[in-house]
VEXDREN-371939 format. One line per 4 residues: number of its first residue (from 0); for each residue x, y, z of C-alpha. Coordinates in steps of 0.02 Angstrom, whole numbers, always signed. Example, Ala and Ser with C-alpha at 12.3 -4.5 7.8 and 13.67 -1.06 7.14 Angstrom:
0) +615:-225:+390 ~ +684:-53:+357
***
This chain:
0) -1578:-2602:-423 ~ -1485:-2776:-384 ~ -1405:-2822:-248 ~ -1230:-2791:-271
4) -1135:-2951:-271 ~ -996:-2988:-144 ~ -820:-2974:-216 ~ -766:-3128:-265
8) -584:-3156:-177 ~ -428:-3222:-258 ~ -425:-3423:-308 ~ -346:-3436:-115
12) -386:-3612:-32 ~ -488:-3606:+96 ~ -411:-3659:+247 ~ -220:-3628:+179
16) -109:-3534:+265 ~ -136:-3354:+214 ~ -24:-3243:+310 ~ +104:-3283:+451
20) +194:-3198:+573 ~ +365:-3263:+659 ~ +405:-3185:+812 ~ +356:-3012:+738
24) +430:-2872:+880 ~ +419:-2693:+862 ~ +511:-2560:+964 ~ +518:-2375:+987
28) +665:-2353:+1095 ~ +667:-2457:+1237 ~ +488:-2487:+1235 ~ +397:-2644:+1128
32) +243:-2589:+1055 ~ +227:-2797:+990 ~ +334:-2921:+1068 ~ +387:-3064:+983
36) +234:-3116:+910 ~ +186:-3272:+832 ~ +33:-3316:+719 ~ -59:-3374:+550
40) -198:-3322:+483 ~ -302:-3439:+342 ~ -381:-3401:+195 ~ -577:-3391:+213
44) -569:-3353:+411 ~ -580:-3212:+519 ~ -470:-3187:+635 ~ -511:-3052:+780
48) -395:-2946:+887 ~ -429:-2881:+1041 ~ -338:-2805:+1209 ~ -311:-2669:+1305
52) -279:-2486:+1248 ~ -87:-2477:+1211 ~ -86:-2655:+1165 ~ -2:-2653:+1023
56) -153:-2711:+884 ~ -130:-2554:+775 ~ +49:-2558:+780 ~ +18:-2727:+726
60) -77:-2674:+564 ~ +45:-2541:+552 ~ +197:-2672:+541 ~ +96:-2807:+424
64) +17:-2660:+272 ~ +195:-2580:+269 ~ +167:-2430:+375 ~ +312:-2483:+480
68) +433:-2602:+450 ~ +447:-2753:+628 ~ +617:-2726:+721 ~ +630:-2918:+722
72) +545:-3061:+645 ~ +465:-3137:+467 ~ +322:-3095:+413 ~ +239:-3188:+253
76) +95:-3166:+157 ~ +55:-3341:+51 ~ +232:-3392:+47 ~ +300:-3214:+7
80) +397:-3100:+124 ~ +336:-2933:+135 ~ +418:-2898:+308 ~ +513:-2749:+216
84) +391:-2722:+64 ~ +325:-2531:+22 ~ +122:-2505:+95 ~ +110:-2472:-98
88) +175:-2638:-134 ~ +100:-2742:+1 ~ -85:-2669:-47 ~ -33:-2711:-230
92) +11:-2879:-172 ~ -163:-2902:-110 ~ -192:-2834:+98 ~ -293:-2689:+104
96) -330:-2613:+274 ~ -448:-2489:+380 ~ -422:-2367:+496 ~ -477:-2301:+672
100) -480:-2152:+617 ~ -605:-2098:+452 ~ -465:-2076:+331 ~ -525:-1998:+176
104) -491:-1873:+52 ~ -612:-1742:+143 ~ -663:-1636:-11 ~ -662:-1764:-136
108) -844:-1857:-138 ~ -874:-2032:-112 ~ -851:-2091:-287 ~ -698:-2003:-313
112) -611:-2070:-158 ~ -662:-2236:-214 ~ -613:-2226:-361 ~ -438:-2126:-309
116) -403:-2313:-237 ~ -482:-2414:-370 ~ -352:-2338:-489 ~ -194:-2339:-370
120) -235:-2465:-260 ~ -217:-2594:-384 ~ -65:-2619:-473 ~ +82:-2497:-514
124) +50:-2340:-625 ~ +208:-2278:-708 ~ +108:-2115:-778 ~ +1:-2088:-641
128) -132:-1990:-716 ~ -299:-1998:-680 ~ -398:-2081:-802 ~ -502:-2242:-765
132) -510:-2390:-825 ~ -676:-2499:-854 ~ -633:-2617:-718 ~ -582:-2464:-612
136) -758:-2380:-640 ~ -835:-2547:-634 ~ -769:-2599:-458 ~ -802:-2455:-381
140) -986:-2445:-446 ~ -988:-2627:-372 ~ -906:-2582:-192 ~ -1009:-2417:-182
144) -1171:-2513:-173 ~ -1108:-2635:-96 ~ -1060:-2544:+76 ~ -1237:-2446:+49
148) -1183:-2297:-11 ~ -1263:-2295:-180 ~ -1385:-2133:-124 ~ -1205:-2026:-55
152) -1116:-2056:-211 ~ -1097:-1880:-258 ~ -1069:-1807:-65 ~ -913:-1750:-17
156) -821:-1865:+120 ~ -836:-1733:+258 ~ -994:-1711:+239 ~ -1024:-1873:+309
160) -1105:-1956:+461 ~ -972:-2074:+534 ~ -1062:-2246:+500 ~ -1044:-2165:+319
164) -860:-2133:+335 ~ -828:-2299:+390 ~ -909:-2363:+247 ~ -814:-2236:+126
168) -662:-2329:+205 ~ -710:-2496:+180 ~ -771:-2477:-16 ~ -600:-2406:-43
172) -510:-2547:+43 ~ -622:-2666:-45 ~ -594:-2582:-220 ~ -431:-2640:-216
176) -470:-2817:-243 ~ -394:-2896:-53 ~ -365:-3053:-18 ~ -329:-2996:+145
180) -435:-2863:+232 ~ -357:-2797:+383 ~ -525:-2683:+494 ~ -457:-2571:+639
184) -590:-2540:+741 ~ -743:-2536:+617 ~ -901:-2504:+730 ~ -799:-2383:+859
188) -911:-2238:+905 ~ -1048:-2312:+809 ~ -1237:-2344:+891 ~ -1293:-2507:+917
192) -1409:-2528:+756 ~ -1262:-2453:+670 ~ -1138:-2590:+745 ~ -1275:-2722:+655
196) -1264:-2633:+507 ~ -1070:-2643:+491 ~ -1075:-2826:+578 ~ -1199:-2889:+412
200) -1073:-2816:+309 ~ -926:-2893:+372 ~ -1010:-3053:+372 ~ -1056:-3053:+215
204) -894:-3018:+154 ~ -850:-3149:+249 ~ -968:-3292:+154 ~ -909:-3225:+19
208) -716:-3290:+37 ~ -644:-3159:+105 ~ -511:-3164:+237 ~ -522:-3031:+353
212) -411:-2980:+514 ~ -519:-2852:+648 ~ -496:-2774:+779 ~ -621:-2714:+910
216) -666:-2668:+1077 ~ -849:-2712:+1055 ~ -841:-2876:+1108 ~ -1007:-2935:+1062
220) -977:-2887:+877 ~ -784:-2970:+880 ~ -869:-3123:+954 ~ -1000:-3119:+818
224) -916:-3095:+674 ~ -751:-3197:+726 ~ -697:-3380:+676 ~ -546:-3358:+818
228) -495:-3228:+924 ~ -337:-3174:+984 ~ -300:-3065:+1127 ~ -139:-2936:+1150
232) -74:-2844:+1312 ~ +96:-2756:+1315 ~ +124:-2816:+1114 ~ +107:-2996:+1205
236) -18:-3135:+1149 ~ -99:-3168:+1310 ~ -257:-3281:+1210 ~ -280:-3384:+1054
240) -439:-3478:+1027 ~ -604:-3492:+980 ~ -719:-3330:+1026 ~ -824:-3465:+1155
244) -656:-3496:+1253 ~ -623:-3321:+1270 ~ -761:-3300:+1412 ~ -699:-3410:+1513
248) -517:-3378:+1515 ~ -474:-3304:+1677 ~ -310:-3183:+1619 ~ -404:-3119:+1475
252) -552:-3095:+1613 ~ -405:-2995:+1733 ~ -318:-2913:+1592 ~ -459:-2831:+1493
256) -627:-2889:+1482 ~ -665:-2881:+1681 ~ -781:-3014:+1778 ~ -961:-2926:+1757
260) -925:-2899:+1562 ~ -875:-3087:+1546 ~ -1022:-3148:+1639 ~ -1126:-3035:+1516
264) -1051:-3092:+1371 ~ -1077:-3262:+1428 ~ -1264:-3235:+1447 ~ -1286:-3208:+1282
268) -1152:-3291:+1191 ~ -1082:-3445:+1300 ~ -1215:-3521:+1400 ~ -1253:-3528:+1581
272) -1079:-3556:+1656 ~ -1012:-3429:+1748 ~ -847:-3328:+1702 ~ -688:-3380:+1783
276) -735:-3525:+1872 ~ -624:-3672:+1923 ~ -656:-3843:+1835
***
């Protein structure tokens, strides 16, 4: 069989601003999951997002795809406001996203839950039966393969081992045509081969055009597979800059990543200097 091409992403320019957020705060109460948060994304990058646990990064997806509408603040995606859009509409406007959790339909199998998305994901269906279209069946042919699943096609989703699942959720994020794919946590609780697997995936999305927003804990994958990388604590942007920097940034090294991590990552990934020392 041929190797499934990449999908091809809208006619975005690369290096445009794709999505922007102005002073984006979300609270529960008294408490701010994301605190007046500023930042752009461009078309073609990848942006990663990383922090803490209680940080605030999946609130952060939750507030951009529509699962949550910000307390405060703009959010845009290519000129348009979807601050207060429907998930439905905002995935029909063109973000898709993953979750930390394998979401799936658990007794549908692979190609139906693909194909579930392929024909709502989309655009709008007035009659909402289920009966797909050529593009639909194409697509999700074309995203099945892609993600390697080509040989589970007919197993149901909980029959699944998780690197599976987390490919299941990825074809049917990808099915929907993105310009914007938003990844929470991708390669959590997967082996290292496994995280290799994911991490050739994601950059071949990325080659092919495709803007994509991650978030992580492994940091030798975020580094990896990220053009910039931001870093949250307390829904607070504590770092912004290229992955490199990150290493050597000495409240990122406090907050979350911890001196002997940083000086490990920096073995392999930022030369000889060590973490956290003065210039």
């Amino acid at each position: 069989m041929a190797s499934p091409a990449t999908p091809a992403p809208a006619a975005d320019t690369a290096g445009a601003t794709l999505l922007e957020c102005e002073g984006v705060s979300k609270y529960f109460g008294a408490l701010a999951a994301v605190k007046d948060l500023s930042f752009s994304v461009k078309a073609g990058e990848v942006l990663g997002i990383g922090g803490p646990n209680g940080a605030g990064k999946t609130t952060l997806f939750e507030v951009i795809s529509g699962q949550t509408t910000p307390t405060e603040g703009a959010i845009h995606f290519d000129g348009r406001d979807i601050a207060h859009m429907s998930a439905q509409g905002i995935c029909h406007a063109g973000i898709a996203r993953t979750f930390q959790l394998n979401a799936a339909f658990e007794h549908l199998t692979v190609w139906d839950n693909v194909a579930v998305s392929a024909h709502f994901g989309r655009h709008n269906r007035i009659f909402p039966g289920l009966r797909l279209d050529r593009r639909a069946r194409e697509l999700s042919r074309e995203m099945i393969d892609l993600v390697g699943l080509t040989d589970s096609v007919d197993v149901e989703a909980e029959h699944l081992p998780v690197i599976d699942r987390k490919r299941l959720m990825i074809a049917s994020a990808l099915v929907t045509e993105p310009r914007l794919l938003l990844m929470d946590e991708p390669v959590g609780g997967l082996t290292p081969p496994e995280i290799d697997e994911i991490q050739k995936l994601v950059m071949r999305l990325h080659e092919g055009g495709l803007t994509i927003v991650v978030i992580e804990h492994v940091m030798r994958f975020l580094m990896e597979v990220s053009s910039r990388v931001m870093i949250l604590d307390h829904g607070e942007k504590i770092f912004e800059d290229e992955p490199a920097q990150l290493l050597r940034d000495p409240t990122v090294i406090e907050v979350y990543l911890g001196k002997s991590a940083a000086q490990s990552l920096l073995a392999t990934h930022g030369g000889g200097e060590d973490a956290g020392a003065e210039s």
